[in-house]
N, C-alpha and C positions, 0 to 999 in steps of 0.2 A: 121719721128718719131713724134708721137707725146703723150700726157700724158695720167696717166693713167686714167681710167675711175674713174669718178668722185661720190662718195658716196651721195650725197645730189644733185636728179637729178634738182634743182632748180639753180642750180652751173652751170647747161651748156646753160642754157637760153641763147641765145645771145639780147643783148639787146644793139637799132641802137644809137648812139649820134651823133648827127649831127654836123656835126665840119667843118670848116672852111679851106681853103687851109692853113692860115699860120698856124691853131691848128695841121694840118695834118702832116705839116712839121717838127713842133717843136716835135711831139712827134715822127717820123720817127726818127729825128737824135736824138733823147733822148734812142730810145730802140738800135738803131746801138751803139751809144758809151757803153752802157750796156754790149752791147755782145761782145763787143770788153775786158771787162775787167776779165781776167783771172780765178780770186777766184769764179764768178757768181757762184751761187747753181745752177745747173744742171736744176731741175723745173722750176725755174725761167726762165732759160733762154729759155723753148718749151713754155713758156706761152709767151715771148718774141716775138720768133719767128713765133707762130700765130697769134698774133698783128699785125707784119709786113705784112704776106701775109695777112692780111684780109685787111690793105692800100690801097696793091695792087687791091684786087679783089672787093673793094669799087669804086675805081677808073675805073675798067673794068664795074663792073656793072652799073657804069653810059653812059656809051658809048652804051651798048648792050640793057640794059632796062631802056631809059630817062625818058620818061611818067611818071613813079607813083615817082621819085624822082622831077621833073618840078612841080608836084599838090603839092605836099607837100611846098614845095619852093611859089610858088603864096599862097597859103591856110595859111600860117603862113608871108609871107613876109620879109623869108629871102635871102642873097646873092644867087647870080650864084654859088660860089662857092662852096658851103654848100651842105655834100653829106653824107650817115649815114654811119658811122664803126658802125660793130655789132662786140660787143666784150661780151664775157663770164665775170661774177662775179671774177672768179680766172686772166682773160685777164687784168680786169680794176686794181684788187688790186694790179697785177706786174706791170703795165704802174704807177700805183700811188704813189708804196713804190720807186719809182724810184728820187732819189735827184735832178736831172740835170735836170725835168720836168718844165719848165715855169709858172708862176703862173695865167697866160692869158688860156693855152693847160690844164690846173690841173682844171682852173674853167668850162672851157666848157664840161669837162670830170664829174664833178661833180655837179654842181649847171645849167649847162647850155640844152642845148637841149637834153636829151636822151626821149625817147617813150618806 
């Protein structure tokens, strides 16, 4: 399942933040404890839930396509670690309005690396 189409096609932009194993982490267990809590608004919670697979497939995409994430990484000079989640407008405002978010995972999501 996922949400409904989205009226303002500037909303599905996905757009990369490059984040860090522990930014990765911290917002993993931030959107699982989310989904874990009962009352969740239903939207919320598929915007949730594409957060998490995009983790995932952040994590896949660097195993299957390394090269143009390695250039970026030398070209800017940051960690091994440091891989892009693309997340949507509506992706990043549910990972944001989220209270449990760490204020280290909320900067790199905001002030820090997105393209």
């Amino acid at each position: 399942m996922s949400a409904a189409p989205i009226e303002d096609p500037t909303q599905a932009v996905l757009v990369p933040h490059w984040l860090g194993a522990v930014d990765r982490a911290e917002m993993q267990r931030t959107v699982q404890t989310a989904l874990g809590t009962p009352l969740l608004h239903p939207v919320l919670a598929i915007h949730l839930g594409d957060v998490l697979t995009e983790l995932h497939v952040a994590a896949a995409r660097e195993l299957v396509w390394p090269a143009p994430i390695v250039r970026v990484r030398q070209a800017t000079g940051w960690a091994e670690d440091v891989v892009p989640v693309r997340l949507s407008a509506a992706e990043l405002a549910s990972v944001l309005s989220l209270p449990g978010l760490g204020p280290v995972a909320r900067s790199a999501l905001t002030a820090g690396r997105s393209a």
